[in-house]
C-alpha positions as CSV (number, residue, x, y, z in Angstrom):
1,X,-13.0,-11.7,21.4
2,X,-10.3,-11.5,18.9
3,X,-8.2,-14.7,18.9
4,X,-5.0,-13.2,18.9
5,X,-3.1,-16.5,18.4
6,X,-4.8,-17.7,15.4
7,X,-4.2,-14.0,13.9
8,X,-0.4,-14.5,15.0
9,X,-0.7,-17.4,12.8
10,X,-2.6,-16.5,10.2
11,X,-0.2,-13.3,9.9
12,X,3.1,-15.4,9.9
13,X,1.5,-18.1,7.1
14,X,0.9,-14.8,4.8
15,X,3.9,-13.3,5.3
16,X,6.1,-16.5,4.0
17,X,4.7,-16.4,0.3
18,X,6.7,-14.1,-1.3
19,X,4.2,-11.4,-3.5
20,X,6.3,-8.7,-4.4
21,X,4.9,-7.0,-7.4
22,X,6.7,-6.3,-10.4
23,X,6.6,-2.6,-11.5
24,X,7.5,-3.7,-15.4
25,X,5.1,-6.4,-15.9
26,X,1.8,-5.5,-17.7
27,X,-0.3,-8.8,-16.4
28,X,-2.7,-8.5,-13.6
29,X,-1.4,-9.4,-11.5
30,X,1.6,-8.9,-12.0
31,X,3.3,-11.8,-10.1
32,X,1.4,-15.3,-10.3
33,X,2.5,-15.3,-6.2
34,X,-0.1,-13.0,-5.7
35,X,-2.7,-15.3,-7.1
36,X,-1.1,-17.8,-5.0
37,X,-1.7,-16.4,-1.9
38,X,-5.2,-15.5,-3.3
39,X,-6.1,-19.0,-3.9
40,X,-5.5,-19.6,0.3
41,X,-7.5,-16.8,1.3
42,X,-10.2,-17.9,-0.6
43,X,-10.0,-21.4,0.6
44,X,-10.1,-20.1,3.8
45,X,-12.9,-17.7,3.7
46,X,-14.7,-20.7,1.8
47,X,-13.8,-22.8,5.1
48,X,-15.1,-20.2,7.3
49,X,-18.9,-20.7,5.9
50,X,-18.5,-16.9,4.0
51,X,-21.1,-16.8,0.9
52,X,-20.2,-15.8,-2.7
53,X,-16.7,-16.3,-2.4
54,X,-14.7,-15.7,-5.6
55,X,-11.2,-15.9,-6.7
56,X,-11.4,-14.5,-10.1
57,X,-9.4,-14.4,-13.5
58,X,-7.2,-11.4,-12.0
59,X,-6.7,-12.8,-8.7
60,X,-9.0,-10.3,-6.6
61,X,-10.7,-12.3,-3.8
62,X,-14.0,-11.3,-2.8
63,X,-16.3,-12.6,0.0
64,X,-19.4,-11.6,1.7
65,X,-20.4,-12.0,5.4
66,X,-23.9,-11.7,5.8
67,X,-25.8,-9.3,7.9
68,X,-26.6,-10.4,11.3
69,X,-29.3,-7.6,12.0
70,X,-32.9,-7.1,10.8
71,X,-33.9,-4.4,8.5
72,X,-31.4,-3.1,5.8
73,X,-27.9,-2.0,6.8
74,X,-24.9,-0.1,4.4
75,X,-22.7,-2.7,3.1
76,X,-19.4,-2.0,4.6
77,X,-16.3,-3.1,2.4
78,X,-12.9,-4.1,3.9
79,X,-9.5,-3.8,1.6
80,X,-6.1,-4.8,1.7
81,X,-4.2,-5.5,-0.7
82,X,-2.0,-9.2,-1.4
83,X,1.3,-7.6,-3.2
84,X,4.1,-6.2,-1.2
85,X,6.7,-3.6,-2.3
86,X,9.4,-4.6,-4.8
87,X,12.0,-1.9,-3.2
88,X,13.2,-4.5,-1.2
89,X,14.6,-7.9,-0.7
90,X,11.3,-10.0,-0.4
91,X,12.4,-13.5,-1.2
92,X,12.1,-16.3,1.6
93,X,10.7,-14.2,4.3
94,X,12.0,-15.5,8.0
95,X,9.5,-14.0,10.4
96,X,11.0,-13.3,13.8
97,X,8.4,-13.2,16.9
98,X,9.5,-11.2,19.8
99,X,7.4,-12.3,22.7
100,X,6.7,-9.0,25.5
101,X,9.0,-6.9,24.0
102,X,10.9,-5.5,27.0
103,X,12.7,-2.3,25.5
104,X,15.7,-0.9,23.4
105,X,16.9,-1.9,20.1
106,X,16.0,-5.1,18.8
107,X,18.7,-6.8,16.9
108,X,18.1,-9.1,13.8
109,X,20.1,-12.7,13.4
110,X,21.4,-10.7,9.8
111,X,23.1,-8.2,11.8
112,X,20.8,-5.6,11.1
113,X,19.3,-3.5,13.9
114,X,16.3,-2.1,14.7
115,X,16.5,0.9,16.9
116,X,14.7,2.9,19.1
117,X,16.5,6.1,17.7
118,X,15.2,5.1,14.1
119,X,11.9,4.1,15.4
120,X,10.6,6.0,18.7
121,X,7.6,4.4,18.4
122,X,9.2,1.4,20.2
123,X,9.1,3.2,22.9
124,X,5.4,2.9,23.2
125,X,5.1,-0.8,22.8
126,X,6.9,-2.5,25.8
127,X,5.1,-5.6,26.2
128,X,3.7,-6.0,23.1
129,X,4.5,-9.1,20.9
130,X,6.4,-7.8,17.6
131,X,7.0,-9.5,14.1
132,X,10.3,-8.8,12.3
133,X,12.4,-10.5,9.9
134,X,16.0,-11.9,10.2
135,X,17.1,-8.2,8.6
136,X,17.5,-9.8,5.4
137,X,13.9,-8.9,3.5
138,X,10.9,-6.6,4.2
139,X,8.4,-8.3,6.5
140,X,5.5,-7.7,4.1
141,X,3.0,-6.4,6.6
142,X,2.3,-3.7,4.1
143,X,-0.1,-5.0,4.1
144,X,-0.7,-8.4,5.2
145,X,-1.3,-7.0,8.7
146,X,-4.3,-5.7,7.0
147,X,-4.9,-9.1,4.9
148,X,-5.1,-11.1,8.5
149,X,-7.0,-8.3,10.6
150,X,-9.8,-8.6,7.9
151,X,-9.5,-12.5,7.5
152,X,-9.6,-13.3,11.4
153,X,-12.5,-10.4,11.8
154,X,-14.3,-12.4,8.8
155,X,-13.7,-15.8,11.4
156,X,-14.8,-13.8,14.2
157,X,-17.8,-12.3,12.8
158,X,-18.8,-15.6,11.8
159,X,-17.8,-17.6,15.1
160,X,-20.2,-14.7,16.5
161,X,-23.5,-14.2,15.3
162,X,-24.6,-12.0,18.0
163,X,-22.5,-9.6,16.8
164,X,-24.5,-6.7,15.1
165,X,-23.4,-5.9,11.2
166,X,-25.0,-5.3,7.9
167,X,-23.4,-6.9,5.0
168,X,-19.6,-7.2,5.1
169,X,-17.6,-7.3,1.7
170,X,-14.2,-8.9,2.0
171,X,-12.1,-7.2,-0.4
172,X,-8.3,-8.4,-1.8
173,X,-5.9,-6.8,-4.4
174,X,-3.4,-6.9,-5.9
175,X,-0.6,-4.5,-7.4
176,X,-1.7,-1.6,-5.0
177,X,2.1,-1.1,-4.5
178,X,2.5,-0.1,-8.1
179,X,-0.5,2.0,-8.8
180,X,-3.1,-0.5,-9.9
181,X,-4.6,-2.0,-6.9
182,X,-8.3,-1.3,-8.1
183,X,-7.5,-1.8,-11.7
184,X,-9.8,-5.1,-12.1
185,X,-12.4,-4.0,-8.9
186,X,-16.0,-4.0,-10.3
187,X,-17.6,-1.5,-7.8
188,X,-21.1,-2.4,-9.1
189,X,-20.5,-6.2,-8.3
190,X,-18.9,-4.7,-4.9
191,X,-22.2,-2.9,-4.5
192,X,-21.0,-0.9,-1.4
193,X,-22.1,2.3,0.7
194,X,-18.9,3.1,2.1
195,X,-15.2,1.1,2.4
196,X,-11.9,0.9,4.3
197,X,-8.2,-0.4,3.6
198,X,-7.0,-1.5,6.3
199,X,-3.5,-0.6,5.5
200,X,-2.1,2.5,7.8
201,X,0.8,2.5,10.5
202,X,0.7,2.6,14.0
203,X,-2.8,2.3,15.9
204,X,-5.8,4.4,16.3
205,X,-4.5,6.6,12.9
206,X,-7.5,7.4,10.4
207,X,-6.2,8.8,6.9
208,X,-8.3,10.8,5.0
209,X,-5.8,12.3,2.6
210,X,-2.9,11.2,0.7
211,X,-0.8,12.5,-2.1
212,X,-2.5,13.1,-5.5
213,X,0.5,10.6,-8.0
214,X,1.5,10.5,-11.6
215,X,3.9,8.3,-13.1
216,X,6.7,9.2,-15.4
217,X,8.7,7.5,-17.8
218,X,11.9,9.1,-20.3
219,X,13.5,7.2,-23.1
220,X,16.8,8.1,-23.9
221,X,17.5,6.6,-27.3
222,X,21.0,6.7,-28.8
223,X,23.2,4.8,-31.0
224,X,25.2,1.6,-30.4
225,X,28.6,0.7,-32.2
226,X,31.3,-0.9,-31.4
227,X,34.0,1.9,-29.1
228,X,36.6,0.8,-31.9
229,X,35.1,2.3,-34.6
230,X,32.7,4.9,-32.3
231,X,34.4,8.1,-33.2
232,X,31.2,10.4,-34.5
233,X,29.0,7.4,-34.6
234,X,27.9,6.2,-31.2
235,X,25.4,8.2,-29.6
236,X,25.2,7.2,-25.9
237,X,22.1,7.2,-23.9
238,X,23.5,6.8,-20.7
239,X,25.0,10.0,-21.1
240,X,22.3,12.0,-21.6
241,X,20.2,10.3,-18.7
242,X,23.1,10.7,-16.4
243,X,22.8,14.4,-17.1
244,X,19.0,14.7,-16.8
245,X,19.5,12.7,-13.0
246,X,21.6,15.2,-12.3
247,X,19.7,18.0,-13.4
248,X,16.8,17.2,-11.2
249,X,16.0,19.2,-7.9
250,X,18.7,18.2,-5.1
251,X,18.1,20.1,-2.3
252,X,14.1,20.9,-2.9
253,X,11.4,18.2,-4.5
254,X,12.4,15.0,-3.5
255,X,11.3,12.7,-0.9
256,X,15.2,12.8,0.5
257,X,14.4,16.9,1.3
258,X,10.4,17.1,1.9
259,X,7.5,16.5,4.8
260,X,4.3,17.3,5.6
261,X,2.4,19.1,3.1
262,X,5.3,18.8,0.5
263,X,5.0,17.0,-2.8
264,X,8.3,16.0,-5.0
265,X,9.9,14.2,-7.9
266,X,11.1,10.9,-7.0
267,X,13.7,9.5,-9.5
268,X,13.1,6.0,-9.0
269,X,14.8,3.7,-11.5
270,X,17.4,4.0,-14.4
271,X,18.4,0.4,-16.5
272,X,19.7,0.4,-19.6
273,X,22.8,0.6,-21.3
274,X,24.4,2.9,-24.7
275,X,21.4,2.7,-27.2
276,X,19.0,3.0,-24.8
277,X,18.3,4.2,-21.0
278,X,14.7,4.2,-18.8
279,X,14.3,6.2,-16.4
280,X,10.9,6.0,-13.9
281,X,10.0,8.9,-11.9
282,X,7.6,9.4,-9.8
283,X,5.7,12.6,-9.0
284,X,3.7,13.3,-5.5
285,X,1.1,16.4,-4.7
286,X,-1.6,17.1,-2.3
287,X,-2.1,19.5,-4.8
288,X,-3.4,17.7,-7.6
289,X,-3.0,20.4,-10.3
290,X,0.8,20.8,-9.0
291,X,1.6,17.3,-10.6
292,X,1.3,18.6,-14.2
293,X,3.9,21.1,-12.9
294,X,6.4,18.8,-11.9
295,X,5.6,16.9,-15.1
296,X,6.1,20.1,-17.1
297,X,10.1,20.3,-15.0
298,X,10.8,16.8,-15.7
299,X,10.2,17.4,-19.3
300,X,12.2,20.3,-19.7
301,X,15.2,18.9,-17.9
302,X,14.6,16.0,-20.3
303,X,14.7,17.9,-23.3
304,X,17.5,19.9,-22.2
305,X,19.8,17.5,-21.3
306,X,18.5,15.1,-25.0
307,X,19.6,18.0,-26.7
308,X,23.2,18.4,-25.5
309,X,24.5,15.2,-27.1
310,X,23.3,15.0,-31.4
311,X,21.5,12.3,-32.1
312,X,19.4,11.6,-29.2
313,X,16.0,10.6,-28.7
314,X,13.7,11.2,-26.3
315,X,10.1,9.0,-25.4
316,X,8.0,10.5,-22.5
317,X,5.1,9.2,-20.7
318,X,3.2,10.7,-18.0
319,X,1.2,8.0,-16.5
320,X,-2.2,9.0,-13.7
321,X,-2.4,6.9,-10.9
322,X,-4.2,8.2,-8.1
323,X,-5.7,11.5,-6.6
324,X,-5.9,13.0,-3.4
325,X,-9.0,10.5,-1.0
326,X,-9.7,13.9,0.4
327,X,-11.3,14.8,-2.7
328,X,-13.7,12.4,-2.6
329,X,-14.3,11.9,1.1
330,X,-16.9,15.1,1.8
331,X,-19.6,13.5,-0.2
332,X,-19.8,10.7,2.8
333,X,-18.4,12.6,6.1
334,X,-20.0,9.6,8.0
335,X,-16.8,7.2,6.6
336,X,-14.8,9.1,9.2
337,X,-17.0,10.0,11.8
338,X,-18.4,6.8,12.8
339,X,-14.6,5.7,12.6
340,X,-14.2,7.9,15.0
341,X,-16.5,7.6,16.8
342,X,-15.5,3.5,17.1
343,X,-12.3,4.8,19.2
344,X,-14.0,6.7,21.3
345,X,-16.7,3.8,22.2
346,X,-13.9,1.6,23.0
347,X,-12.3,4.6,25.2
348,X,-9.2,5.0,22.7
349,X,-7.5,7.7,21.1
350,X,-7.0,8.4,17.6
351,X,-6.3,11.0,14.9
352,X,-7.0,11.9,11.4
353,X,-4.0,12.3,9.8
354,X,-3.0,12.8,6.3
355,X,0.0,10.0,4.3
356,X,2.9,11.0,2.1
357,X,1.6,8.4,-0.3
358,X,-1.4,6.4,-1.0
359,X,-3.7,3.5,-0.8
360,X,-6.4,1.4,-2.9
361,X,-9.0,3.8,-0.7
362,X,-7.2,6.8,-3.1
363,X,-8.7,5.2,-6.3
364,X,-12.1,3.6,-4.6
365,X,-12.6,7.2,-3.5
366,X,-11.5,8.7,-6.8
367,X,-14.6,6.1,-8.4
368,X,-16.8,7.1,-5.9
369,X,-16.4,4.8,-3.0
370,X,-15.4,6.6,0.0
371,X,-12.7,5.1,1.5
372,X,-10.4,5.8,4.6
373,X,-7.5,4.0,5.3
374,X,-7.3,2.8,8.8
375,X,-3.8,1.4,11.3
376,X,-3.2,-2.0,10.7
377,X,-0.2,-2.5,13.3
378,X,2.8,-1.5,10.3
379,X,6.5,0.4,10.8
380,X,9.5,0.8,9.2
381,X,7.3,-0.5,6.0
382,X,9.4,-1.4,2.3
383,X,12.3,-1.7,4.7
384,X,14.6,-5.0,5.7
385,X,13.7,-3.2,9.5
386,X,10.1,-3.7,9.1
387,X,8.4,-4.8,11.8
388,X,4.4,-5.3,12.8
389,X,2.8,-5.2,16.3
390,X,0.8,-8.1,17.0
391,X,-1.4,-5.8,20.0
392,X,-1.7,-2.8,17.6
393,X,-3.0,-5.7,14.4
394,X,-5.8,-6.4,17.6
395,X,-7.0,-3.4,18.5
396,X,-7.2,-2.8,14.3
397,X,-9.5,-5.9,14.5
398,X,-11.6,-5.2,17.5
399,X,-12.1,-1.3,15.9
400,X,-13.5,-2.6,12.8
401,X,-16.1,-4.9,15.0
402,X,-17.0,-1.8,16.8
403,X,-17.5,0.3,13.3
404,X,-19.6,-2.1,11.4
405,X,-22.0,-2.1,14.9
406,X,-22.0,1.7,14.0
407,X,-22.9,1.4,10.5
408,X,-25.4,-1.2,10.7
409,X,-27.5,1.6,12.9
410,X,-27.5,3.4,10.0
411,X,-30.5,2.1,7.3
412,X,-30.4,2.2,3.4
């Protein structure tokens, strides 16, 4: 039912327009290419013959496809989000498709190599027809894999009205890879009963916990002068961040060192120069109240290290950005179970699982929209070895057909 060309397609057009976000921009969004690529989903959902399509002032695209059943269904909303990481190169995107992948490492025209040893789940897709780049930038599939499986299930919904649903919401964000995917979301526009991202790895994986996350920023403030005349006057900043970086956890509390259930302190970013250094951190907890501990250390070591050299400054910023979808989940246990239970009606298997990070479903959740996140096909994401499964993106598509059957049992 799926038309697994067209998604193909679809998938590789998306993937060409360039939407990294930018982590020091304060516009939403905060690249104008992510209102770009906006602009040619909604021309396409327009195209498809979906109602109250809107590309608003922020660049989140909405669409509705209407019910198909008798009698009043939940509105179920689908998300993914437009932007893609800015941790690496994401600038003239080559997509690479490998046709019936036949095994081994799969080697990349910029000399980069994808292997099995870095990636054993290769080893389950013989046969399957996988997306790369040329090795050069990140594919982007975080997540337009998810941006495609919703737009072609939109098409095939509509191509197929004998499918059963209640209302579908067609939901797309931006900035979700810097914190504020939901930012401009207006739920009670949205005016829906449960929701998924479609934004996971692998196939057949439900999340339904992710890290609680703050942000942190330091300002190191010294004093520029010119290194002739220096002596007892300059006061330089980089010195005193280098020694705070250094002063952080090293073999404990960072994502270099930690798994499972483990949070950390992630020192992401230093620029700056002798009067004055940044430095972005970021700090990641299923435990919730253990952020404010980490915050606490950060600070400390910060404060420490400001007052070794006399005459520094010190700014610092702790910055919420999501919390743990657990939290929020139990007050709708059907947002999993029927997911679920979609798996097992189309005689696949699949786990709950929790993710060392988080999604737009983290903040829907948070606001009181349950939201799981669900595969969309994605590995090796934020990566020049990223890569997307073109069978796995299917099976995403044809689950979602099989939950909104479920939900539109159900009666509001």
């Amino acid at each position: 039912m799926i038309n697994q060309d067209r998604l193909l397609q679809r998938f590789l057009r998306y993937v060409r327009i360039n939407t990294a976000a930018d982590p020091q921009s304060q516009a939403y969004p905060s690249t104008e290419s992510q209102r770009e690529l906006g602009k040619m989903l909604a021309d396409e959902l327009t195209q498809m013959g979906l109602t109250d399509v809107v590309l608003d002032e922020h660049a989140v695209v909405t669409a509705t496809v209407p019910s198909t059943i008798d009698g009043t269904a939940p509105t179920v909303a689908l998300v993914a989000h437009m932007d893609t990481s800015p941790e690496a190169p994401s600038e003239s995107v080559d997509p690479q498709v490998v046709q019936s992948y036949s095994g081994g490492d799969i080697s990349l025209p910029s000399g980069n190599t994808i292997t099995v040893a870095g990636c054993p789940d290769l080893e389950k897709m013989i046969g399957h027809t996988l997306v790369t780049t040329d090795g050069s930038t990140l594919l982007g599939g975080d997540d337009k894999a998810g941006v495609a499986i919703i737009m072609e299930l939109a098409e095939t919904l509509v191509e197929n009205p004998h499918l059963p649903h209640g209302p579908v919401r067609v939901v797309m964000t931006c900035d979700e890879e810097i914190g504020r995917g939901t930012d401009k979301l207006d739920l009670q526009k949205l005016d829906a009963t449960v929701a998924y991202t479609v934004d996971g790895g692998g196939q057949g994986i439900i999340d339904v916990e992710t890290f609680s996350a703050d942000a942190m920023t330091l300002i190191f403030r010294g004093h520029n002068i010119h290194p002739a005349i220096a002596k007892d006057r300059m006061v330089n900043s980089l010195r005193a961040a280098s020694d705070f970086a250094a002063s952080l956890p090293r073999d404990s509390e960072t994502p270099e060192t930690t798994d499972g259930r483990d949070g950390f302190i992630h020192l992401h970013d230093i620029v700056g120069g002798v009067g004055q250094t940044r430095v972005e951190l970021i700090l990641r907890s299923f435990d919730s109240e253990q952020l404010s501990v980490y915050a606490d250390k950060v600070r400390k070591l910060a404060e420490e290290a400001t007052a070794a050299w006399p005459g520094m400054q010190l700014e610092c910023e702790v910055r919420r950005q999501y919390r743990n979808l657990a939290d929020g989940l139990a007050k709708l246990p059907e947002s999993v179970s029927l997911a679920e239970q979609a798996f097992e009606n189309l005689g696949l298997p699949c786990q709950t699982a929790i993710v060392r990070g988080g999604t737009d479903g983290s903040q829907l959740t948070e606001k009181g929209l349950p939201t799981p996140n669900l595969s969309s096909g994605q590995h090796n994401i934020h990566s020049v070895l990223e890569f997307a499964s073109l069978n796995e993106m299917v099976i995403s598509a044809n689950h979602l057909v099989e939950l909104l059957k479920l939900w539109s049992e159900k009666r509001v």
